[in-house]
N, C-alpha and C positions, 0 to 999 in steps of 0.2 A: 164089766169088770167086777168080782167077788171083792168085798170086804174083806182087809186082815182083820184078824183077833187082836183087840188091844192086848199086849203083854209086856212087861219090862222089857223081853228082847226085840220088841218091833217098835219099841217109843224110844228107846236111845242110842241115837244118831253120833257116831266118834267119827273122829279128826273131817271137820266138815272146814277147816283151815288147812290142808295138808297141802292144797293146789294153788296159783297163780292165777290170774284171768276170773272167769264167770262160773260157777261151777253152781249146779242145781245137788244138792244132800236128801230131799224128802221132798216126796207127790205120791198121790195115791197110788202108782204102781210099787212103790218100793215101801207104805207104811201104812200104817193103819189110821188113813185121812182121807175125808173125802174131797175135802174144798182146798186144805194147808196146802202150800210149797212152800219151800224154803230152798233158797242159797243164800250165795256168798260172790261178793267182786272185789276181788284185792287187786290193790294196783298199789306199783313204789312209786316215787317220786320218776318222772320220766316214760313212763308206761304210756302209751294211746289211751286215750278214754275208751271205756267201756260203750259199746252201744246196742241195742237187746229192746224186741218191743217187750210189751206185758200182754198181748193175746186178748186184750179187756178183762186182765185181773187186776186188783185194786195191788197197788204195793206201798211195802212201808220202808223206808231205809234208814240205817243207822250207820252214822261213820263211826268207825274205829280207832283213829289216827288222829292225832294232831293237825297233821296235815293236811285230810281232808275240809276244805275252805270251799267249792264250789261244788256243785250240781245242780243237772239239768233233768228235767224230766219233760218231753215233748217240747211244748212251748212255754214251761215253768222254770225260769233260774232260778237259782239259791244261792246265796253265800251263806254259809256256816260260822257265827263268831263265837267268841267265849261269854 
């Protein structure tokens, strides 16, 4: 797989928010990265949890919401408080 060119138009990623569910924005097919992915997992109040392994990538997660109070990741719970 070639390397892109770093350029402004290959480094900024718009509306990576525009969809529901699980959605992958950036990986080395579509940017100029070799290791980066990035998505996104929006869920409303009511939604099925999300479930998705990582391939044996390292991830990092950030809630968004108020709402978001729990996550699990394999055999790791979390509760989120303030």
């Amino acid at each position: 797989m070639a390397t892109q060119v770093l350029a402004p138009q290959s480094c900024v990623v718009r509306d990576t928010a525009s969809r529901k569910g699980r959605t992958r924005s950036v990986d080395p097919r579509n940017a100029p990265t070799r290791y980066l992915h990035y998505g996104r997992i929006i869920l409303h109040a009511g939604d099925s949890p999300a479930r998705f392994g990582t391939n044996d990538r390292e991830i990092f997660c950030v809630p968004a919401a108020e709402t978001a109070t729990r996550l699990r990741i394999d055999d790791c719970r979390l509760t989120i408080a303030d």
